[in-house]
C-alpha atoms as a printed R data frame, in Angstrom:
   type eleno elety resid chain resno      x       y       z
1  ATOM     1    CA   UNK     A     1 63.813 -50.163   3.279
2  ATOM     2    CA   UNK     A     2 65.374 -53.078   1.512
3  ATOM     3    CA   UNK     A     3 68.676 -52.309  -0.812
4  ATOM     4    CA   UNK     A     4 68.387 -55.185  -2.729
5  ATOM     5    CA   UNK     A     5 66.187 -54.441  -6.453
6  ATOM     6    CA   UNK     A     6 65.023 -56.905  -8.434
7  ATOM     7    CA   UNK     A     7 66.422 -58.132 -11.469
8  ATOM     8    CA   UNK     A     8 64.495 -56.919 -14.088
9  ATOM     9    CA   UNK     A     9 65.561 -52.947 -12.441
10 ATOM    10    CA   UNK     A    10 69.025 -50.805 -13.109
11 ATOM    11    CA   UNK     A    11 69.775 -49.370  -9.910
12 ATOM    12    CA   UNK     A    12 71.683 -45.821  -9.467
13 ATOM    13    CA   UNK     A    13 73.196 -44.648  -6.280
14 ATOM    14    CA   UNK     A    14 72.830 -40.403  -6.196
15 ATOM    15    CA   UNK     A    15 73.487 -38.018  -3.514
16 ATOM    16    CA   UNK     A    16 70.605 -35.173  -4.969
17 ATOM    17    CA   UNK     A    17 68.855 -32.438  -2.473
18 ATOM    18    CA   UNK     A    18 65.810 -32.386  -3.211
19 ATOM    19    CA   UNK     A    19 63.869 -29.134  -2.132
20 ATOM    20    CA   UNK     A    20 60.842 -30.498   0.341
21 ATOM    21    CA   UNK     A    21 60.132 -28.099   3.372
22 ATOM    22    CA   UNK     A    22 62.178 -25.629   5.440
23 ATOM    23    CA   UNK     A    23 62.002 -28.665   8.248
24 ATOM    24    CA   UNK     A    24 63.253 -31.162   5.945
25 ATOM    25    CA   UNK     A    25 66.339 -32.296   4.369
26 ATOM    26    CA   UNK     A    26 65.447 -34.674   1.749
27 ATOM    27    CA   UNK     A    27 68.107 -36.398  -0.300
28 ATOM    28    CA   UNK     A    28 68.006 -39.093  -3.469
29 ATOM    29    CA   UNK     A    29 69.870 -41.797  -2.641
30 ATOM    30    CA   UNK     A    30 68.586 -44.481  -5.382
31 ATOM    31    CA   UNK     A    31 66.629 -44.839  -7.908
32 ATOM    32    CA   UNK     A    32 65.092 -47.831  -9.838
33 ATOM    33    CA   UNK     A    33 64.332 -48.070 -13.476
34 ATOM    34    CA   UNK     A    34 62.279 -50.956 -14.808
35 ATOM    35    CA   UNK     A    35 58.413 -51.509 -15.470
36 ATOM    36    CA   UNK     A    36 57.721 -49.274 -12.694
37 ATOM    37    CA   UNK     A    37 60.570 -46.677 -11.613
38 ATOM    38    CA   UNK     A    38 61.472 -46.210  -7.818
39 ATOM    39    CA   UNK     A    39 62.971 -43.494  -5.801
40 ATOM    40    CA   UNK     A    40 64.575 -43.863  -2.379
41 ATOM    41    CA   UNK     A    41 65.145 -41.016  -0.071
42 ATOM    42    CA   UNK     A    42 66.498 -40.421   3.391
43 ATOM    43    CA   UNK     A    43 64.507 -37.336   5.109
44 ATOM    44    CA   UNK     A    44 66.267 -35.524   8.113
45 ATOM    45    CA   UNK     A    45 64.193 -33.659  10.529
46 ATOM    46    CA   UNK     A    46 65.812 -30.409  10.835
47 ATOM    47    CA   UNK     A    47 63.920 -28.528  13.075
48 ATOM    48    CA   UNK     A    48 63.686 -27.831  16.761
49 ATOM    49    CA   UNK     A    49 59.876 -29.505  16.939
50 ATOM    50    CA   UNK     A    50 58.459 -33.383  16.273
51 ATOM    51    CA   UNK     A    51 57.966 -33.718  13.092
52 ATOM    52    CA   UNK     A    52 54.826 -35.915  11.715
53 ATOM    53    CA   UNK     A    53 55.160 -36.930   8.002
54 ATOM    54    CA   UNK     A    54 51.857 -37.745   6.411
55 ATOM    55    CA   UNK     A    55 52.659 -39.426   3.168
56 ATOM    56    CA   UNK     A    56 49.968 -38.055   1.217
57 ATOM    57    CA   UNK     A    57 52.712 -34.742   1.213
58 ATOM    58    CA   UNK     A    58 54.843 -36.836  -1.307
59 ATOM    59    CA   UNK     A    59 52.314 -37.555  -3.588
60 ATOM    60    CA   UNK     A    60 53.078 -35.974  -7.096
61 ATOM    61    CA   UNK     A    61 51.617 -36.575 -10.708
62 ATOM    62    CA   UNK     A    62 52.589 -40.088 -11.690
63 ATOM    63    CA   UNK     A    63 53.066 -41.301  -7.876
64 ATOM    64    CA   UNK     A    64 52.113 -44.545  -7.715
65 ATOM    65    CA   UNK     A    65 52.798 -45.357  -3.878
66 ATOM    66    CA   UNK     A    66 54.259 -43.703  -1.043
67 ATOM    67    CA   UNK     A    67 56.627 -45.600   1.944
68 ATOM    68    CA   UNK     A    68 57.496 -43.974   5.054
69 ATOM    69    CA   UNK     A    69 60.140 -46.046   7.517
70 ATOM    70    CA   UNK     A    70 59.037 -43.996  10.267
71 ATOM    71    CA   UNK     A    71 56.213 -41.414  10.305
72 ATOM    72    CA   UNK     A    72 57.195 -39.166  13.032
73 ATOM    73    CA   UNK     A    73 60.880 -38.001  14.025
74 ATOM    74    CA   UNK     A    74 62.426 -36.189  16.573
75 ATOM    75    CA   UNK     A    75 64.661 -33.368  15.813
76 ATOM    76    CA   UNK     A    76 67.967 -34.534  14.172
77 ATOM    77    CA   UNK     A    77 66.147 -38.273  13.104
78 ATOM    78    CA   UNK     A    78 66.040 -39.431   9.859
79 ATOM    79    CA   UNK     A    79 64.249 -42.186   8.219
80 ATOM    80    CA   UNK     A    80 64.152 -43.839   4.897
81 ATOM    81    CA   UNK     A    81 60.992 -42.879   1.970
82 ATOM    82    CA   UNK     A    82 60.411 -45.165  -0.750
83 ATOM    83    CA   UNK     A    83 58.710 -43.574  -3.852
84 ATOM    84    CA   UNK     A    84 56.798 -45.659  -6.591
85 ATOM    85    CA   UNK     A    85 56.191 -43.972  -9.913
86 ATOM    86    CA   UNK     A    86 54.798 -45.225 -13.357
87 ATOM    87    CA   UNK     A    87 57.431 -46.602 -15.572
88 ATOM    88    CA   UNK     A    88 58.284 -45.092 -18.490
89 ATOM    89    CA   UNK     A    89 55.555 -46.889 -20.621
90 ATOM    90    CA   UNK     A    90 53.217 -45.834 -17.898
């Protein structure tokens, strides 16, 4: 997942669990404000077992898109998730 936002977009760097499943870690590590408003996540796998993420989990009201680096991890991997969410005149 690319680190560099456009101009037009205030970036802010956050370390913020974020509650997912009892397999997951999932942390904030950026958002994006502009037109459109972005999160960035990394999500562990901390289980014993393959995990297989299936993006359609991360949907929520307002969800735009959903970016997965890497759909399925191994215990211990991590990979990057990209959230897209209406703006705030969305």
């Amino acid at each position: 997942a690319r680190d560099a936002e456009p101009e037009d977009m205030t970036a802010r760097n956050t370390l913020e669990i974020v509650p997912l499943w009892n397999e997951a870690r999932l942390i904030l590590v950026r958002t994006l404000d502009g037109a459109l408003f972005g999160e960035k996540y990394q999500l562990t796998n901390v289980s014993s077992s393959r995990m297989v993420i299936d993006e359609r989990e991360l949907y929520r009201p307002g969800v735009l898109a959903v970016m997965v680096d890497s759909l399925e991890l191994e215990p211990g991997e991590a990979t990057d998730v990209l959230v897209v969410l209406e703006g705030r005149d969305g």
